[in-house]
Steps between C-alpha positions, in 0.01 A plus 500: 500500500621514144789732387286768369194506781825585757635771294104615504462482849804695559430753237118566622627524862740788462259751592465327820902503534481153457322455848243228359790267429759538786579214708762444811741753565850316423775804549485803646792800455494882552410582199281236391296173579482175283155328504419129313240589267203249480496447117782339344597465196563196371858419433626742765727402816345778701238804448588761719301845571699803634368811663761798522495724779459891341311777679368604146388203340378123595725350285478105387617258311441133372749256333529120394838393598507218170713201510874559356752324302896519489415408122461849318351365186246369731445772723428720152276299374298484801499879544373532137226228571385732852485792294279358243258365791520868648376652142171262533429621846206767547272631718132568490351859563192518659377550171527159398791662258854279504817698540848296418807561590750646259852540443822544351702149474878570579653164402776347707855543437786258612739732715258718610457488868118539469204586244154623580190578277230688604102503447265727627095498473397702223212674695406835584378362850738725730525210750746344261653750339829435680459129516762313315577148486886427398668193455861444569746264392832548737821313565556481904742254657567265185112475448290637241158592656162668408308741665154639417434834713208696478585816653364905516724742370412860557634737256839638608347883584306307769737260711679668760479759768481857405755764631409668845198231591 
C-alpha cells in the first residue's frame, strides 16, 4: 500500500480501536500489549499497534517506527519530507467529502533531543476529535530516528481516576 492509503486505513479504523488492522501479538507487559499492525508504511522498520490497559477507556495507538540516521542533516530532512506526505493524507466521510490532515510544522533543531509536529482531522465527526497524528524527530543512542504516532488524547479534565471511586 502507498504512504497515504496506510495513513487512511489507520485513520478510518480508529473507531474500531484499530481492531481491523491488528496483527500478531509481539510483547505483552502489565500495562500494555504491542501488536504488528497489518499495514505498513512504506519506509518504516516496524509498525506497531499498542492497546493500554485502563478500566475507563480502550486506549490505542499506532506508529511507523521510520528508518534512522546518525547523520542529523539527514535525519531533518527526512522528517520534513514525512511531514509533507502526512499534510496530503485524508480520509473520506461517508459522504464522499475528503478530510486532510492538518498541522503545525515545528522544524528541527540541532541540540534538541527531539521535535514533534502535530496534525489533527479538521472534522466535526466526534470519532476523531481526539485523533492526532504527530511526527517525531528524536536523538536515542547516537541515532537520529523518526516516528509517526497516531494517538487519542483525551482532554486533561478526563484522564484519570476521580477521588473516592
Amino acid at each position: 500500500m502507498s504512504f497515504p492509503l496506510v495513513i487512511e486505513a489507520v485513520l478510518r479504523d480508529f473507531p474500531n480501536n484499530l481492531r481491523n488492522i491488528t496483527g500478531d501479538l509481539v510483547l505483552a507487559q502489565g500495562e500494555f500489549e504491542n501488536y504488528a499492525s497489518v499495514v505498513e508504511l512504506p519506509g518504516a522498520e516496524q509498525c506497531i499497534i499498542t492497546r493500554y490497559h485502563s478500566y475507563r477507556d480502550t486506549t490505542v495507538s499506532w506508529q511507523a517506527k521510520m528508518t534512522g540516521s546518525d547523520d542529523y542533516e539527514k535525519a531533518a530532512h527526512d522528517y520534513h519530507a514525512l511531514y509533507r506526505k502526512l499534510e496530503t493524507c485524508y480520509i473520506t466521510l461517508v459522504d464522499g467529502s475528503f478530510v486532510f490532515l492538518k498541522g503545525v510544522w515545528e522544524p528541527a533543531r540541532e541540540g534538541a533531543p527531539f521535535t514533534t509536529s502535530t496534525l489533527r482531522l479538521n472534522t466535526g465527526d466526534p470519532r476523531y476529535r481526539e485523533v492526532k497524528v504527530e511526527i517525531e524527530l528524536v536523538y536515542l543512542l547516537a541515532e537520529w530516528g523518526i516516528n509517526i504516532n497516531i494517538i487519542t488524547k483525551k482532554p486533561d479534565d478526563e484522564v484519570g481516576a476521580t477521588i473516592g471511586h
